[in-house]
C-alpha positions in Angstrom: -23.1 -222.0 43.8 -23.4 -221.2 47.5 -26.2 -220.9 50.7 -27.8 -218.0 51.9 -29.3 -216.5 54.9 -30.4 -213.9 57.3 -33.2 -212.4 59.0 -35.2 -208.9 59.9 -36.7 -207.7 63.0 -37.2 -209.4 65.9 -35.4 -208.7 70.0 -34.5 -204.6 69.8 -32.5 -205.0 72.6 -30.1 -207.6 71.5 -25.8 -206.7 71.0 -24.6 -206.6 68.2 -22.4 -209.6 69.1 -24.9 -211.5 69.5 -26.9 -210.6 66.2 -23.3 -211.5 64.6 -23.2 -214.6 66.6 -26.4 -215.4 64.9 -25.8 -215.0 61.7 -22.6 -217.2 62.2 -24.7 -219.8 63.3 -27.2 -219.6 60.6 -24.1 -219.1 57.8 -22.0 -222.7 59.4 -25.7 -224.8 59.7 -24.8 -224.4 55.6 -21.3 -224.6 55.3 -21.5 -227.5 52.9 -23.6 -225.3 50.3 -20.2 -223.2 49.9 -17.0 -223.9 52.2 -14.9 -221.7 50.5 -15.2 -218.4 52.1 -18.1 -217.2 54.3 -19.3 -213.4 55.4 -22.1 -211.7 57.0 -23.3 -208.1 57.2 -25.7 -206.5 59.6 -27.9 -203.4 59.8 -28.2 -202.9 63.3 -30.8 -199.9 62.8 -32.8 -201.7 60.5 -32.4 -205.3 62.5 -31.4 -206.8 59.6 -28.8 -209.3 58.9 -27.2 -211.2 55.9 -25.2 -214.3 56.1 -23.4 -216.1 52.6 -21.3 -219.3 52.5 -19.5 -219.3 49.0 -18.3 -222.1 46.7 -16.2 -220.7 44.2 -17.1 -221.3 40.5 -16.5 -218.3 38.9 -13.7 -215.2 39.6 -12.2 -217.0 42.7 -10.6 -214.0 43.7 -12.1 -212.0 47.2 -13.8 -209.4 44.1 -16.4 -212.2 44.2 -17.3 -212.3 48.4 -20.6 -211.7 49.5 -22.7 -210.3 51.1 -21.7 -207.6 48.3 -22.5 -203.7 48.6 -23.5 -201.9 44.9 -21.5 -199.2 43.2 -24.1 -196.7 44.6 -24.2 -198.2 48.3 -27.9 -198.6 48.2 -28.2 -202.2 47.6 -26.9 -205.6 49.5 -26.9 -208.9 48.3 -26.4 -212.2 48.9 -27.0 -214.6 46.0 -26.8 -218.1 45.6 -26.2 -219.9 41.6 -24.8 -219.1 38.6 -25.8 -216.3 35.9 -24.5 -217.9 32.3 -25.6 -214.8 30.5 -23.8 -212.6 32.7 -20.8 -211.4 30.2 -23.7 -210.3 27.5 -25.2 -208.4 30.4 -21.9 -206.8 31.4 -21.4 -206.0 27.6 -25.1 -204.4 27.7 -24.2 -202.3 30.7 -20.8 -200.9 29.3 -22.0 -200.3 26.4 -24.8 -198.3 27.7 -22.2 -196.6 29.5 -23.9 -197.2 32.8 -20.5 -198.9 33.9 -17.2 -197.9 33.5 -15.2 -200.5 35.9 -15.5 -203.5 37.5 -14.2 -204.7 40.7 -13.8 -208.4 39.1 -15.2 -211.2 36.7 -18.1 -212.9 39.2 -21.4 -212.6 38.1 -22.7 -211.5 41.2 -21.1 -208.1 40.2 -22.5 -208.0 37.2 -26.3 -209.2 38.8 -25.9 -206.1 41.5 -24.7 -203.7 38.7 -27.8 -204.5 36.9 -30.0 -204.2 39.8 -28.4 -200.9 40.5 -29.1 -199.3 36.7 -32.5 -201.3 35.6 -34.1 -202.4 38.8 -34.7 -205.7 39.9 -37.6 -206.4 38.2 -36.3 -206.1 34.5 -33.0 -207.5 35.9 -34.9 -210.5 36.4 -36.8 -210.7 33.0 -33.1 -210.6 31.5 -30.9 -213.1 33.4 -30.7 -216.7 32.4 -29.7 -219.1 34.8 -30.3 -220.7 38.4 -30.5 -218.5 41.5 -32.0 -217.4 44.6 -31.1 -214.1 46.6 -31.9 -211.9 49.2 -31.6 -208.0 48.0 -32.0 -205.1 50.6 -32.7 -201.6 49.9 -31.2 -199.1 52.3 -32.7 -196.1 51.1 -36.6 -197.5 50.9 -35.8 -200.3 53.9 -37.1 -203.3 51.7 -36.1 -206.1 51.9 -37.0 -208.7 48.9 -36.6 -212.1 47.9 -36.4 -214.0 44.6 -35.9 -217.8 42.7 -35.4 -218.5 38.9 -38.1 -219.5 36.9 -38.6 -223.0 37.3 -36.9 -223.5 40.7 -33.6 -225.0 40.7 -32.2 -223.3 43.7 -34.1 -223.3 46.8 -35.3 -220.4 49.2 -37.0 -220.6 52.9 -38.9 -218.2 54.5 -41.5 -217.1 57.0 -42.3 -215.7 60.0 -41.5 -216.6 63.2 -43.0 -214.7 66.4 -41.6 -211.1 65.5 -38.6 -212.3 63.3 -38.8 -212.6 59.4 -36.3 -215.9 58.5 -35.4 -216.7 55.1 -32.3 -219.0 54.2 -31.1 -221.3 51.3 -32.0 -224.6 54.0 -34.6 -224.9 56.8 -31.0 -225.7 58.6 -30.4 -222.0 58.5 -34.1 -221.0 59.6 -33.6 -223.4 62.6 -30.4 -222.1 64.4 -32.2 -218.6 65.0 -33.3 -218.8 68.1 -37.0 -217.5 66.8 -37.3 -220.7 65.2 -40.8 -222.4 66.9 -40.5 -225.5 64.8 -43.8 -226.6 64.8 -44.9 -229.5 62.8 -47.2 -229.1 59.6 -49.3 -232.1 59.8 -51.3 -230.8 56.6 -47.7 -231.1 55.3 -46.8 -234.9 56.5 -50.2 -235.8 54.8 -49.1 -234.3 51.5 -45.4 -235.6 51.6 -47.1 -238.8 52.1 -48.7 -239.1 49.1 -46.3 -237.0 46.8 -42.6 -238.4 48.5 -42.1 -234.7 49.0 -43.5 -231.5 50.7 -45.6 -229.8 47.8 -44.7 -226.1 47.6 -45.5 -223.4 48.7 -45.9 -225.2 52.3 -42.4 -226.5 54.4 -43.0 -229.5 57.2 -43.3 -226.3 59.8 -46.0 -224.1 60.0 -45.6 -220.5 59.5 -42.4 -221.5 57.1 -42.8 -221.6 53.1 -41.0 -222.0 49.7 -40.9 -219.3 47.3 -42.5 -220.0 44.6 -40.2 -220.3 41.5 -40.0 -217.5 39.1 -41.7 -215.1 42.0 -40.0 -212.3 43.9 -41.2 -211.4 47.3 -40.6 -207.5 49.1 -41.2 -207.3 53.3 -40.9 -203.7 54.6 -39.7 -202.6 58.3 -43.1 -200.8 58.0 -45.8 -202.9 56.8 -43.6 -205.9 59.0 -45.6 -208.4 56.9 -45.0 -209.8 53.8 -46.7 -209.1 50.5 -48.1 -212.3 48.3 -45.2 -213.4 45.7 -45.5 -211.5 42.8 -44.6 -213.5 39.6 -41.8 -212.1 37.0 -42.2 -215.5 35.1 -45.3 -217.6 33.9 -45.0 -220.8 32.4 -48.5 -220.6 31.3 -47.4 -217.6 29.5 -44.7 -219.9 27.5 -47.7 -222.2 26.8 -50.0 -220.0 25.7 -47.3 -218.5 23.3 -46.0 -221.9 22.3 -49.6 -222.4 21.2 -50.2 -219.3 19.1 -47.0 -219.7 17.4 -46.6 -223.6 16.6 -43.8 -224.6 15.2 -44.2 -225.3 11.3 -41.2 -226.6 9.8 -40.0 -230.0 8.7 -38.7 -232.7 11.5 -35.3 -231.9 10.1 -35.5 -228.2 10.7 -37.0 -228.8 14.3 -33.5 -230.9 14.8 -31.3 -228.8 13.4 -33.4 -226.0 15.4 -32.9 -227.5 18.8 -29.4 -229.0 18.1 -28.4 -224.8 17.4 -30.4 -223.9 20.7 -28.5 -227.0 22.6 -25.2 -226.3 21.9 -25.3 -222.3 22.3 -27.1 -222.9 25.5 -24.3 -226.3 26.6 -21.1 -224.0 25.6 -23.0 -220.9 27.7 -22.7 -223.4 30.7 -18.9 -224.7 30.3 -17.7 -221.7 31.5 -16.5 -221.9 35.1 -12.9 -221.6 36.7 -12.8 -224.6 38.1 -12.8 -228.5 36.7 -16.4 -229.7 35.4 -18.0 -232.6 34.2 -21.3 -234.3 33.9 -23.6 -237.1 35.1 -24.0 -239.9 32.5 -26.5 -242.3 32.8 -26.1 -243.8 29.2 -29.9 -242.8 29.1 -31.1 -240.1 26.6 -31.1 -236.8 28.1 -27.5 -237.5 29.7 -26.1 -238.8 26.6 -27.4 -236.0 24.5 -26.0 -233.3 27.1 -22.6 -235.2 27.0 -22.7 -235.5 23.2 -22.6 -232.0 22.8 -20.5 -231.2 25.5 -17.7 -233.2 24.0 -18.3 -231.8 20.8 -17.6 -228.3 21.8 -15.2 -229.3 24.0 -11.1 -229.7 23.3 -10.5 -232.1 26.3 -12.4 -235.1 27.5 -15.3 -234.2 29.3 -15.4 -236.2 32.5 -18.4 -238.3 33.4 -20.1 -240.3 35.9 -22.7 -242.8 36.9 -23.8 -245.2 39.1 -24.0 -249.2 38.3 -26.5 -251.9 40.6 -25.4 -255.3 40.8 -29.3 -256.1 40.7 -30.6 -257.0 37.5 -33.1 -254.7 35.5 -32.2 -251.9 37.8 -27.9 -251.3 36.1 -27.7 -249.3 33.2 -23.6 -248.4 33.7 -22.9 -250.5 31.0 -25.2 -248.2 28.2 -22.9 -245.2 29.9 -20.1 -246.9 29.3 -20.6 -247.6 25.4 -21.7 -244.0 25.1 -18.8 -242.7 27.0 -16.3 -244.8 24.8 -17.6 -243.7 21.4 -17.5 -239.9 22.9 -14.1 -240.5 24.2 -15.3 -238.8 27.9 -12.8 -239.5 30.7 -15.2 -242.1 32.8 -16.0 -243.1 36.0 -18.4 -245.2 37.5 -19.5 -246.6 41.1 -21.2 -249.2 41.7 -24.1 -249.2 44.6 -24.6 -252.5 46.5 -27.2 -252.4 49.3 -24.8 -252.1 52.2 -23.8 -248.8 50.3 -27.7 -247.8 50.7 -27.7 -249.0 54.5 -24.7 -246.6 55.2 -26.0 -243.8 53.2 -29.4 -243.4 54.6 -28.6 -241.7 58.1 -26.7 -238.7 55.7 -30.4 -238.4 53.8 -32.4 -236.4 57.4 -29.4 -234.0 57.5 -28.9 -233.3 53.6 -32.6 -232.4 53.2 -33.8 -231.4 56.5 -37.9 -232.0 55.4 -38.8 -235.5 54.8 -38.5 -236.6 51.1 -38.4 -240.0 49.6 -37.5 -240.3 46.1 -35.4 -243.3 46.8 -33.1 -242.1 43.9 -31.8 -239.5 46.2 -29.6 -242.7 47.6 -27.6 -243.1 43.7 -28.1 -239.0 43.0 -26.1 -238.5 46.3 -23.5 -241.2 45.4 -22.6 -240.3 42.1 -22.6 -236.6 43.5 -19.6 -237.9 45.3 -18.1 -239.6 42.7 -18.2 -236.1 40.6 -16.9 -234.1 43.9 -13.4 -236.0 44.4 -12.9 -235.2 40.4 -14.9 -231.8 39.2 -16.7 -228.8 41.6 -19.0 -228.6 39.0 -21.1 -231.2 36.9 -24.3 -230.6 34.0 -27.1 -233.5 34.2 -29.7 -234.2 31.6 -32.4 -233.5 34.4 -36.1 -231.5 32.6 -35.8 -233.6 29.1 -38.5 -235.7 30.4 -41.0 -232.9 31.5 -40.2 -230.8 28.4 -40.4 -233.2 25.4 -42.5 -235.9 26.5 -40.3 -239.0 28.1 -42.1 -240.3 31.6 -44.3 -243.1 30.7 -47.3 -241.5 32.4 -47.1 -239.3 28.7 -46.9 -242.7 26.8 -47.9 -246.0 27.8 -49.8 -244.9 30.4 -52.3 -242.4 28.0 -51.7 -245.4 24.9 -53.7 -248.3 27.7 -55.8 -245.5 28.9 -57.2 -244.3 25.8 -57.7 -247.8 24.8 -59.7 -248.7 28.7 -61.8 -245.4 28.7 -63.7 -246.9 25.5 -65.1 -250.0 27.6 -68.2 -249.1 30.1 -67.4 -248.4 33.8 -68.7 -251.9 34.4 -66.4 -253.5 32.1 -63.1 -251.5 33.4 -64.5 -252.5 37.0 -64.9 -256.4 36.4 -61.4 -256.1 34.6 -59.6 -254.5 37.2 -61.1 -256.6 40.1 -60.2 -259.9 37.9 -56.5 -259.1 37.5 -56.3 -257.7 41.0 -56.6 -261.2 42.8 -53.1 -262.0 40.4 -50.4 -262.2 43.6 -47.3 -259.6 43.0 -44.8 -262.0 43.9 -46.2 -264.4 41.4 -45.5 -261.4 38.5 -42.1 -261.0 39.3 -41.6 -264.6 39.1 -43.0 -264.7 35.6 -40.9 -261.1 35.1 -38.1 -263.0 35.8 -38.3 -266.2 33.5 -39.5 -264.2 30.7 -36.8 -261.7 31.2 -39.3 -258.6 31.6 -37.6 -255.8 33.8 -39.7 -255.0 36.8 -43.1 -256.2 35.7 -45.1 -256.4 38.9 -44.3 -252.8 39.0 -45.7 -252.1 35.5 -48.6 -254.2 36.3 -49.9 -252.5 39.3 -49.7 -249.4 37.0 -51.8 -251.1 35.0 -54.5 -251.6 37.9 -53.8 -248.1 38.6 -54.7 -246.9 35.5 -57.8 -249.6 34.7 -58.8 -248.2 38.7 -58.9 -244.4 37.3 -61.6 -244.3 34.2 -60.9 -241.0 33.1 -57.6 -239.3 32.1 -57.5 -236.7 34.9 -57.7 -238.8 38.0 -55.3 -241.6 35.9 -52.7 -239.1 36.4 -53.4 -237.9 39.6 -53.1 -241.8 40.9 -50.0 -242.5 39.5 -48.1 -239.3 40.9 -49.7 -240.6 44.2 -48.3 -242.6 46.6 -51.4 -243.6 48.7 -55.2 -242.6 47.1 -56.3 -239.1 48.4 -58.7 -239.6 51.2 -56.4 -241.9 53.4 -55.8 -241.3 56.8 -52.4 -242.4 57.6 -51.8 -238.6 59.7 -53.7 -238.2 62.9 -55.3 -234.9 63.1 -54.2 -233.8 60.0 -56.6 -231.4 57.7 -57.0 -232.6 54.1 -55.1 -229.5 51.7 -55.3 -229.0 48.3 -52.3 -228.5 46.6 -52.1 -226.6 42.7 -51.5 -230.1 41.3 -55.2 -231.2 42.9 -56.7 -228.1 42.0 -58.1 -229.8 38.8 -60.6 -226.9 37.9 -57.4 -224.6 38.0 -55.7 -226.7 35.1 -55.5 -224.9 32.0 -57.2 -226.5 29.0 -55.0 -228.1 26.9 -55.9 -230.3 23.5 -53.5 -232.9 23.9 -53.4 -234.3 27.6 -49.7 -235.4 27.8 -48.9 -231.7 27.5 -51.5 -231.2 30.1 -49.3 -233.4 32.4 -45.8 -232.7 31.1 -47.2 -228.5 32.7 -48.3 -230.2 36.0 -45.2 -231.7 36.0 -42.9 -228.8 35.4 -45.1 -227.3 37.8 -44.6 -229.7 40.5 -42.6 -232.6 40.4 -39.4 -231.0 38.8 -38.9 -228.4 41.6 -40.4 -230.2 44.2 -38.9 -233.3 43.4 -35.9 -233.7 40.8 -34.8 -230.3 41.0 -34.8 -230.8 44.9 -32.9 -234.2 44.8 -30.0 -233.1 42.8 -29.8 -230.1 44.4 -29.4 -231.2 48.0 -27.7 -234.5 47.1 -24.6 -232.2 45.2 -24.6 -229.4 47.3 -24.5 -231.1 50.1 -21.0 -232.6 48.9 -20.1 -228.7 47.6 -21.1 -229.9 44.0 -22.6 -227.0 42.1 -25.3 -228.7 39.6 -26.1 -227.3 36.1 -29.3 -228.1 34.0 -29.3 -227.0 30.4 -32.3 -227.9 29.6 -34.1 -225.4 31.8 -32.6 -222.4 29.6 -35.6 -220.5 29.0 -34.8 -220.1 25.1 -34.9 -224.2 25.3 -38.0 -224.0 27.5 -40.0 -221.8 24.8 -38.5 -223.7 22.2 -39.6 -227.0 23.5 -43.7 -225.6 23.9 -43.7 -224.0 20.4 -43.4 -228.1 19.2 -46.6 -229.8 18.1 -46.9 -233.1 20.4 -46.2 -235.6 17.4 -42.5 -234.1 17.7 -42.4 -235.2 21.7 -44.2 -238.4 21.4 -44.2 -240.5 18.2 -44.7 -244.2 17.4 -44.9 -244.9 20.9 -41.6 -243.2 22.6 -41.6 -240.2 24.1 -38.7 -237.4 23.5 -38.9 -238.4 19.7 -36.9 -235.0 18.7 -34.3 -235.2 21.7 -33.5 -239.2 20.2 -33.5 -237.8 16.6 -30.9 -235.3 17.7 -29.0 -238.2 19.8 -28.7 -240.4 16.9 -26.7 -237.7 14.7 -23.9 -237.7 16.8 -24.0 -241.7 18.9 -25.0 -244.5 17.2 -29.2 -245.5 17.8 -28.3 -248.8 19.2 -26.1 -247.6 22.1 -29.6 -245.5 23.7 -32.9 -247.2 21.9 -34.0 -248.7 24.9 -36.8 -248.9 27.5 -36.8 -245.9 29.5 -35.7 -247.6 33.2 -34.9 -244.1 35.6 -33.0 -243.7 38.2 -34.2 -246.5 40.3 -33.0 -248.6 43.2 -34.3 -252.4 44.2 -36.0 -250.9 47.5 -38.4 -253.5 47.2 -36.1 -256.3 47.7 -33.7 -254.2 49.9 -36.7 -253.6 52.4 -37.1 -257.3 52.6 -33.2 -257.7 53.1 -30.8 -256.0 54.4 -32.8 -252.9 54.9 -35.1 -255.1 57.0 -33.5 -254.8 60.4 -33.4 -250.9 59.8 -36.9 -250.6 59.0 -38.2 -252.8 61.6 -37.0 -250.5 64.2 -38.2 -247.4 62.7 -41.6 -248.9 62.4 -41.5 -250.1 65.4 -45.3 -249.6 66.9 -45.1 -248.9 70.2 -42.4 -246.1 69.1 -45.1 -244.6 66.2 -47.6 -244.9 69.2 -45.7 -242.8 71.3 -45.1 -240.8 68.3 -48.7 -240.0 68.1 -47.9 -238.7 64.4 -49.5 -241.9 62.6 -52.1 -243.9 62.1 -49.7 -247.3 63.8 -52.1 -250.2 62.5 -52.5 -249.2 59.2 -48.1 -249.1 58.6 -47.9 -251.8 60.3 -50.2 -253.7 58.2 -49.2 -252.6 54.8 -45.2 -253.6 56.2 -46.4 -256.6 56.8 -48.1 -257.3 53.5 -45.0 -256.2 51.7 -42.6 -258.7 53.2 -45.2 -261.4 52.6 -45.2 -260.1 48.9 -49.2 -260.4 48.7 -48.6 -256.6 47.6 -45.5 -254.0 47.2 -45.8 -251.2 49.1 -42.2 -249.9 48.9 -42.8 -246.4 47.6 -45.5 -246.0 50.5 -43.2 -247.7 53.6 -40.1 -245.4 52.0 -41.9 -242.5 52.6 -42.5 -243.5 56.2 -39.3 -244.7 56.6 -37.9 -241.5 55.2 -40.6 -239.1 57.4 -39.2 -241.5 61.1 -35.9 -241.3 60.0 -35.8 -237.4 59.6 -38.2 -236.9 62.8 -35.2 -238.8 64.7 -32.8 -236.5 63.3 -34.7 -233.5 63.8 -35.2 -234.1 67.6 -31.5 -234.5 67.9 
């Protein structure tokens, strides 16, 4: 895994030290993503420029520094990720006799070689794996752009004045001293309801993401991109899942997926350097480390993160499962002074405003992993594939039960158990021993607030209802996951939401969390459950083989429980959550208060001061809990701050 950069066009007159100075500047703003080696290459005719900053996974031998030239000397590349299929393509290509020799074993080689012989776009259509990279063309002056199917690695680009900028981080984007840096408030709007910048859009205008499984070309003619052409369609995976449903017994669907698992799990072992995994004791993670120690001689080592808060620590589960696998484990625990000292790193890691507060543990553990392994496989896409957020479950199981009753009914209803004080539920949580049940009873009100299935699941992805107007002068957007009329029909809703969600929150989100959090420790991330054999495997299964009996991932635990016992995972699904609330009101307190302080949002002239203030103030007096809504603003001041410095 590594970071990637560069530009093309822009100041004619400018020396070629200083283009190389440049793309120095633009390769160290991402030294973290690869400190290994680092190199940069320039077409001074062509004003184009390539920077690469390489963490060594696979051939660590100078055969695998880039930017690399092809055989040919018509192609450069610089490539960030991993390519597992990359031996089976290296066989393809000998065996066509297209290759005769190779310089070394990376699999950037073998990705250039089969640019070179088949072109990039059936390259593309045969690699498996997590990437982005930048590819230019001498002979036809192109350069072009392109991410993995569902989006694991991340890719910046965009105009700026006369200059095209692209890089692995906005870091990169910003060194270049083209960068305008102009704030999206479109995009602050959208981050505050989402706890993330929805692609395609960046927090700077004129600056995008690519969209994942897209590849992008910009000639030195034209000087303006074309729209990202798509090599990949989930809703091509859907609509083939759906002609060919999968008709077998449960037993054969197991037996099916354990096959597909452990092929795809042994595919992603290989790497020259020390691996592990993340274990959360939960059932993705567990699964993934089952059948990593099953094909593995060794102990696989593991890690995860333990709360001294109750209803928020599940290191003990981990630990059961890691000591009937016999996985060499670690664990650290995460107290809130860890969360105090850990939030200035969050600004600089991802360098747009994001607030998924597990980005806090995801970073931790990420540590944990770094001082043992350089590379570490998570259970991350289990939950958008086969059915396990709650949204799939008990949120559609009250729904469908709510939507029956008039409008007037579910009105009366939800204003009745609206006057019930938060603070008060957690009390009762408490005594009864219910984890976190003022949080799963404003879902509830969520839900009874929603009366149809549609705009249920567009309030509980939300943060703050849609036409608030906590940005000054911001314009109202519609992201894809808004775009209701563009949702493809689908019988069964949960899979309607598990696509949104693949979509969406998994790039935008998850796949963004882990990816920044690891990288920015030089931890190269692996996902096996995004193989795209597992991908069309999991949309060919009818939804009774997701969500049965009233738990989600039914087929994932029916796997589990052949190789761990059922008691050590048949829980309540609990994520990877923190105790913000309480922190906010603790010993994040002091912290907060002087991020929200209102004469400093005045000044700021970004937000809407009174209504922050007041929601702040509600929270610490517990009348309602508007964590996930102050995090986000907390997050957004904290990375302004940074940003200006």
């Amino acid at each position: 895994m590594c970071g990637l950069a560069g530009y093309l066009g822009g100041n004619s007159l400018e020396s070629t030290e200083a283009s190389k100075e440049i793309l120095r500047l633009m390769s160290k703003s991402i030294f973290h993503r690869g400190p290994d080696s680092n190199g940069i290459w320039l077409d001074e005719q062509s004003r184009l420029g390539l920077a690469h900053q390489r963490l060594s996974v696979l051939d660590l031998s100078k055969a695998g520094h880039q930017p690399m030239i092809s055989k040919n000397n018509r192609y450069v590349i610089v490539y960030n990720g991993e390519i597992y299929n990359h031996l089976v393509l290296r066989k393809e290509l000998q065996n066509s006799r297209k290759i005769s020799s190779w310089m070394g074993s990376s699999d950037t080689e073998t990705l250039l070689s089969c640019i070179q012989e088949w072109g990039l776009k059936e390259t593309l259509s045969k690699v498996e794996g997590m990437f982005s990279l930048a590819l230019w063309d001498r002979k036809k002056r192109e350069l072009t752009l392109s991410r993995d199917r569902i989006g694991e690695k991340p890719l910046y680009y965009g105009w700026q004045n006369s200059t095209f900028l692209f890089g692995s981080e906005l870091k990169a984007l910003k060194v270049h001293p083209s960068f305008e840096g102009k704030l999206d408030r479109s995009s602050i709007d959208e981050y505050l309801r989402f706890n993330y910048v929805p692609s395609p859009n960046s927090i700077y205008e004129g600056i995008k993401k690519l969209p994942p499984g897209t590849f992008l070309t910009i000639s030195l003619d034209t000087k303006e991109p074309n729209l990202p052409i798509p090599y990949w369609n989930l809703l091509d995976v859907v609509e083939r899942g759906e002609k060919n449903t999968f008709k077998g017994t449960d037993s054969q669907a197991v037996d099916e997926l354990e096959e597909l698992l452990t092929s795809v799990v042994s595919q992603q072992l290989i790497s020259d350097v020390p691996l592990g995994a993340f274990l959360s004791g939960g059932i993705d993670s567990s699964l993934i480390v089952a059948i990593m120690q099953k094909v593995s001689t060794n102990p696989i080592s593991t890690f995860t993160v333990a709360f001294k808060e109750k209803g928020f620590n599940e290191a003990i589960y981990a630990k059961e499962v890691a000591s009937y696998l016999g996985t060499d484990h670690k664990e650290i625990q995460v107290t809130s002074q860890d969360a105090l000292e850990t939030i200035p790193q969050m600004p600089k890691l991802f360098d747009e405003p994001f607030s998924d507060s597990s980005q806090i543990p995801t970073y931790l553990i990420s540590k944990l992993a770094k001082e043992n392994v350089t590379v570490s496989l998570s259970g991350d896409a289990g939950d958008e594939l086969f059915g396990g957020y709650n949204r799939y479950i008990s949120a559609m199981s009250l729904a469908s039960i709510l939507y029956k009753f008039p409008l007037n009914i579910q009105k009366i209803l939800h204003s009745s158990l609206s006057l019930i004080p938060l603070d008060f539920l957690q009390k009762i949580g408490d005594l009864s021993n219910i984890d976190q049940l003022d949080s799963k009873f404003k879902k509830a009100l969520i839900i009874m607030n929603s009366h149809n299935f549609e705009d249920m699941y567009l309030n509980l992805i939300s943060s703050v209802p849609s036409k608030s107007n906590f940005v000054l002068n911001s314009v109202h957007r519609k992201p894809f996951v808004l775009q209701k009329d563009k949702w493809p029909p689908f019988k069964d809703f949960e899979n309607c939401m598990m696509y949104l969600d693949t979509l969406t929150y998994l790039p935008d989100d998850i796949l963004t969390k882990v990816d920044r959090s690891a990288m920015g420790v030089s931890l190269e991330t692996r996902v096996p459950f995004l193989d795209p054999k597992l991908i069309e495997f999991a949309w060919t299964l009818p939804i009774n083989m997701k969500i049965r009996n009233g738990k989600g991932k039914w087929i994932l635990r029916k796997l589990l429980n052949n190789l761990v016992p059922e008691k050590l995972t048949d829980r309540p699904k609990k994520g990877f959550a923190i105790p913000l609330g309480d922190w906010l009101k603790g010993p994040l307190r002091e912290w907060s208060e002087d991020l929200l302080d209102p004469h400093k949002l005045k000044e700021q002239g970004i937000f809407e001061s009174s209504e922050i203030i007041s929601k702040w103030n509600d929270h610490l007096k517990g009348s309602n809990d508007w964590h996930g809504f102050l995090w986000s603003v907390l997050m957004f001041q904290s990375w302004y701050e940074n940003s200006k410095n």
